[in-house]
N, C-alpha and C positions, 0 to 999 in steps of 0.2 A: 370181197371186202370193200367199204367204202373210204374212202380216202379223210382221213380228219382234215377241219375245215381249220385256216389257216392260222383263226380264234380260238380256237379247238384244244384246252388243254390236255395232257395226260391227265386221266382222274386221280388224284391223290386218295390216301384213306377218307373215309366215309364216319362222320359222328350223327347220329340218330336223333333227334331232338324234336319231341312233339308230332313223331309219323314223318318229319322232314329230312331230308336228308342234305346235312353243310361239309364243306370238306373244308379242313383248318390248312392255314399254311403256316409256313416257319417262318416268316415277316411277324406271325402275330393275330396277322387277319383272321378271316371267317367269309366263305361264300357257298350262298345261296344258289347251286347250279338251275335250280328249275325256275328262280325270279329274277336271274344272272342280276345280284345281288351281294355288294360286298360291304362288312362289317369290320369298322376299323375302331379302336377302343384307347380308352386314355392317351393319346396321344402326348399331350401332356406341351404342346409349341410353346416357346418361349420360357420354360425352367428357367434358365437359365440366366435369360435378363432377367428375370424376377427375381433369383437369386441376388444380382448386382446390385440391384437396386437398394438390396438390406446389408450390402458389402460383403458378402460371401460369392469369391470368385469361383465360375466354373467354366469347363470351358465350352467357349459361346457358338458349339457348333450342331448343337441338338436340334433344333427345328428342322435343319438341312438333311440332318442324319434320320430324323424320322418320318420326313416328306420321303424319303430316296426309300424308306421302307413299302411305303405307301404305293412310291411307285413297283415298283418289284411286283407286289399282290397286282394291280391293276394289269400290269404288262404279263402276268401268269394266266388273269382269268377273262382281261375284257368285259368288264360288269357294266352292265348298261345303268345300274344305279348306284350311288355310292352313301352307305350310313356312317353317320360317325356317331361313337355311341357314348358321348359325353367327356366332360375333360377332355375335351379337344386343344383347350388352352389351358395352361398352365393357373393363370389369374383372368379375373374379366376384363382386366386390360391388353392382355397377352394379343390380341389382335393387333392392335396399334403398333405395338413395336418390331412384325415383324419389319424387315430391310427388304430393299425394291425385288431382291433377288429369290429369297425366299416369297413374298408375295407372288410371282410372278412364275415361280415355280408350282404354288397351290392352284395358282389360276389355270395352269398346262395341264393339274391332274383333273379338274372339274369339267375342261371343255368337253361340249359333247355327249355328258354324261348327267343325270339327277343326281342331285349332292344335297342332302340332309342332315343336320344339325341336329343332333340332341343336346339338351341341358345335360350340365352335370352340376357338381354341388360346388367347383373349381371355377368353373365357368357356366353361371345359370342362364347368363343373357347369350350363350351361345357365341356366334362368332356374325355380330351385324357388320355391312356391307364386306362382306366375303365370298356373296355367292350363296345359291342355296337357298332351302326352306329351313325351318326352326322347328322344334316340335319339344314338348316334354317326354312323348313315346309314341312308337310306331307299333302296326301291327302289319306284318306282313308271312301271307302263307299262312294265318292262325296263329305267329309267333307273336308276343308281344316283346317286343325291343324297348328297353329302359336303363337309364345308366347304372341305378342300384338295385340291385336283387332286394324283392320285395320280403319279407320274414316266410311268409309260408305264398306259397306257391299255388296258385288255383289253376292256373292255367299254363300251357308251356313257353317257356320264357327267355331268354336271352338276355344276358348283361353284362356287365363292365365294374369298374369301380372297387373290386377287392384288389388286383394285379395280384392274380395266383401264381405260386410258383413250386416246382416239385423239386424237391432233393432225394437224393438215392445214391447208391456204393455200386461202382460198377468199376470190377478187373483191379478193386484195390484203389480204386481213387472215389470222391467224394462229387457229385454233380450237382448245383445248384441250379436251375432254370425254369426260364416262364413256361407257362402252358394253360392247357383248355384244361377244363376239367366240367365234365355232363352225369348225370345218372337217367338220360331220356326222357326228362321233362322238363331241367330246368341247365344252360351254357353259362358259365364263367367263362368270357375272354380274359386271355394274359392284356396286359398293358403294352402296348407298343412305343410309348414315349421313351426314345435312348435313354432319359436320365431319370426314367422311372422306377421304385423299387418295388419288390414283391414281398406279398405276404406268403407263407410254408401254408399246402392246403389241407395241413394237418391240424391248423388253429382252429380253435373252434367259430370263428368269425366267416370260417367258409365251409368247415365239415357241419356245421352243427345248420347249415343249408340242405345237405343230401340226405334224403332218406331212402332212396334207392342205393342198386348196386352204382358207385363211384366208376369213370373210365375218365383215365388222366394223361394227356395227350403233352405232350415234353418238346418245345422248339430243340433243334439239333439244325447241324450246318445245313441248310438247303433244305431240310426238309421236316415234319415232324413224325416221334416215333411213340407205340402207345406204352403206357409204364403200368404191369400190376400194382393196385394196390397195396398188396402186401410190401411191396419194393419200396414205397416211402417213406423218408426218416423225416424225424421233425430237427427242427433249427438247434 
């Protein structure tokens, strides 16, 4: 038996997407084992000033809370590049306000590493002097990485920007949570932004995307677990 190397994670489940093969984690993320590539989505930094700014308090600890997510997938997989796949910031100013500390914590998670910016429609200018390249989308592996899922699907695809979430009855109680959700050609990431909310992926704004069979992958403590369809209730 060979010894796993010390970067080496336990393989998680396996989601199939375009002949590729990504393993989901429960931070949120998405990694690419064979481009040691990881995909991070709506992050959504600085909600929260942005909230203050229009006098609606929240509280001001979301960028910390979802960098520390960020790190978790990194310290899981060791990805030698790292995607962000739109709404990374909250507003286009969301840069500017983070604080030295948050700053300087995004900078610990880039060292070392390729960090890639996507636009999103939150933040189109991306995140200038942050670090990093810009891109409006990426192709990698044959995938085409883009913040919003395109209407129809030509090619196999990866996105962000619905923040799906699955609810389902299990043992008598009610579960509401984010998740992936694929049919083999086309990925919705969950939103990873602490104060971001979700869409039920039984709306039509994200079913009416699948036309394959549905597999809906459900964040749970530590880990994710897959949900039959038939298991999904709407909001």
């Amino acid at each position: 038996m060979t010894a796993m190397s010390a970067h080496q994670p336990m393989q998680p489940p396996a989601i199939a997407i375009g002949g590729v093969e990504a393993w989901p984690h429960a931070s949120g993320a998405l990694y690419l084992p064979s481009e040691r590539t990881l995909l991070v989505s709506d992050l959504h930094l600085e909600k929260a000033s942005c909230y203050a700014r229009r006098g609606v308090f929240l509280p001001p600890y979301d960028t910390r809370t979802t960098l520390g997510a960020v790190a978790l997938a990194i310290a899981a997989f060791n990805p030698r590049r790292i995607i962000a796949m739109g709404d990374s910031f909250h507003d286009r100013h969301g840069a500017g306000r983070l604080d030295e500390a948050d700053a300087e914590a995004l900078a610990a998670l880039q060292a070392g590493r390729d960090w890639l910016w996507l636009t999103g429609n939150h933040d189109p200018d991306a995140a200038p002097g942050l670090g990093g390249d810009v891109a409006d989308q990426a192709v990698v592996a044959g995938l085409t990485l883009r913040h919003e899922p395109w209407p129809v699907c030509a090619a196999p695809e990866i996105a962000g920007h619905l923040h799906p979430v699955a609810r389902i009855r299990l043992r008598g109680k009610t579960l509401r949570r984010r998740c992936f959700i694929a049919d083999g050609t086309r990925l919705i990431l969950p939103a990873m932004g602490s104060l971001a909310g979700g869409l039920n992926v039984r709306d039509m704004a994200i079913a009416g995307l699948f036309a394959g069979t549905r597999e809906v992958w459900m964040l749970g403590e530590g880990r994710v677990f897959a949900v039959s369809p038939a298991l999904l209730l709407p909001d």
